[in-house]
Steps between C-alpha positions, in 0.01 A plus 500: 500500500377293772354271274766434287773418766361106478601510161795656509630248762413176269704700235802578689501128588481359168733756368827375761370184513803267463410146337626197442307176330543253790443197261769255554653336163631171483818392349639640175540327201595539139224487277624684165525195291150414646296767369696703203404255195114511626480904528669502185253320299198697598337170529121488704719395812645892542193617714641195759865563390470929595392347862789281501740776454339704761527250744838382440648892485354513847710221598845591259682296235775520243537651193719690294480899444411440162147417613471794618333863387623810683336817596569844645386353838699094465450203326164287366482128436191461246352840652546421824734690714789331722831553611790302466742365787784184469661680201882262486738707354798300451713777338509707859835363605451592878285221670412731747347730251383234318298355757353828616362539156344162482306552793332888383169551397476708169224699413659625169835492285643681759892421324659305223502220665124455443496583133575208363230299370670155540541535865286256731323673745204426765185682430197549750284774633462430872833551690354180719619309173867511615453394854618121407881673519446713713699204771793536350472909464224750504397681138525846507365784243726637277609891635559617142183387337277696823727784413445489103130477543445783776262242663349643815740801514796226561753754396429731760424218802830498759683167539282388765159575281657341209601139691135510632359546179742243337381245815130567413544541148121331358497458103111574495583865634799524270246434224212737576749735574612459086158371378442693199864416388443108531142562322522764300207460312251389718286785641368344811607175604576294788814242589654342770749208550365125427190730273389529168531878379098550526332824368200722669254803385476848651176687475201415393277634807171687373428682824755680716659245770748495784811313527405226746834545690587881471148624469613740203211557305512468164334627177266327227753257273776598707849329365610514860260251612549091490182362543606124620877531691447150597867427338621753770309293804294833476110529490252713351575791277874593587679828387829426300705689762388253764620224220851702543483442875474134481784216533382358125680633211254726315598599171403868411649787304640728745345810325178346525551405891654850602208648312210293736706595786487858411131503470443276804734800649293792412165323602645434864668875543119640339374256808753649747380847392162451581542313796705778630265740359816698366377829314659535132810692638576234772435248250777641212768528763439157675781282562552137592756335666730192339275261721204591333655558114686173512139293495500671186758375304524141330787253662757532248486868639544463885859476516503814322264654733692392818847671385254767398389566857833687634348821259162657542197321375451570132148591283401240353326388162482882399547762206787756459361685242511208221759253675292223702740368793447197722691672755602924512603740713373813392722706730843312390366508129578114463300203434487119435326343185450186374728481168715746288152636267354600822763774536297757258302759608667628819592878604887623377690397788345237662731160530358175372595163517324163489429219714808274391751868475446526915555165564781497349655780619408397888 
């Protein structure tokens, strides 16, 4: 165990980590007209035209919601995500009300009022971009839209947690937190604020290797394993968990993450075992505190895991007869899975719910 505890500790700090990009962005500006006729034409100028729009979404302008595509997670301006903030909606008699709304941050169409596609709107994806205003009155994050999207348990936080979170609300988080809903069909990828989306390869290894950060050692061809994490600020071969850990927004299919963080899992508790020099009895009955299980899980999953920890640690990555759960409690007959096919395959009587099904009911 002994010589895991280094590792665990660089985990644990990546995984509460709270980060902000401390680049500061100069003045806003309008740039639709600038830009929309060039992207449009496809012309030899869109390689230079993509990095235009990157840098000027970091910075905000104005557009209309018709420009805009929307996903489960919020809006995209050419495949980009952003939010939206300045919304005037004339119509809301109250000026009081009015104003309030003109100076949210929407992640989504959290109402009617941002349905309709003629309405102008500021787009950007750094919440520095509205800072310019923010001497007349600060921008806040819209309430509903955390609610509607479930992000970081926000439905269960009390008042207090939810102003903090609102205060240090950072888009890049909001994003990794709903990567594979803004990309849906890339399979690993990388993006963050001001960047091109940019692409990278997993596997690949022809001898067994260790993640340079974790130490997990991996097998031959391993999909778990990123050979160059230099997009991550990470060196040597790095373990896609420890790509979870990081402030960069890594773009993975959850399945695919919570399955490398189930092996990683077993290889550490076979470790533990023989470190401990448990016999095979000790060994099937072994259990591990919330501490150690949490290092476990990817991000999206810790506020999960801390409600979690006012009940008795669970099993985890493990069979009930055919029913594979991410999290069970063989005594209780209950367990946590990933999505609504995972349900099949459990005893009669056992309770099952999914990932999204507890945090909604928190």
């Amino acid at each position: 165990m002994a010589k895991w505890a280094h590792y665990f500790k660089q985990l644990n700090d990546n995984a509460l980590s709270i980060f902000r990009d401390p680049s500061v962005l100069g003045q806003t500006q309008s740039v639709e007209s600038a830009f929309q006729s060039e992207w449009d034409s496809k012309s030899a100028l869109a390689p230079a035209i993509t990095c235009l729009i990157d840098t000027e979404l970091s910075k905000g302008f104005e557009t209309s919601l018709s420009s805009l595509e929307s996903c489960s997670a919020g809006w995209r301006y050419k495949g980009v995500p952003v939010f939206v903030f300045a919304a005037k909606v004339p119509e809301i008699a109250n000026k009081q009300r009015r104003d309030s709304f003109y100076y949210q941050v929407h992640l989504k169409p959290c109402c009617n009022a941002l349905s309709g596609v003629d309405r102008t709107v500021w787009v950007a994806n750094r919440v520095q971009a509205a800072e310019p205003w923010q001497h007349q009155r600060a921008f806040e994050v819209c309430h509903h839209c955390l609610v509607m999207t479930g992000y970081q348990n926000y439905r269960s936080l009390s008042s207090a947690e939810q102003s903090e979170l609102r205060a240090d609300f950072d888009f890049a988080r909001y994003v990794k937190w709903h990567a594979t809903e803004y990309f849906p069909d890339v399979e690993y990828g990388y993006w963050m604020p001001g960047e091109k989306l940019k692409f990278f390869a997993v596997g690949g290894n022809e001898t067994v290797e260790k993640c340079n950060h974790c130490r997990w050692p991996l097998p031959k061809n391993s999909p778990g394993l990123v050979r160059d994490a230099s997009l991550f600020d990470l060196n040597g071969p790095t373990c896609i968990c420890c790509l979870d850990g990081t402030a960069k927004v890594a773009i993975m299919s959850e399945a695919v993450l919570l399955h490398a963080y189930a092996q990683r899992y077993w290889e550490w508790r076979r470790a533990y075992i023989e470190e401990q020099g448990l016999g095979m009895i000790a060994s099937q009955t072994i259990k591990f505190s919330w501490s150690q299980l949490s290092y476990h899980f990817p991000r999206k999953w810790q506020p999960l895991i801390t409600v979690l920890k006012q009940f008795e640690p669970a099993d985890i990555y493990c069979l009930a007869e055919k029913g594979y759960a991410l999290l069970a409690w063989p005594r209780l007959r209950r367990a946590i899975v990933l999505s609504d096919k995972d349900k099949v395959g459990f005893p009669g009587g056992w309770e099952v719910w999914t990932y999204e099904e507890v945090l909604e009911n928190l």
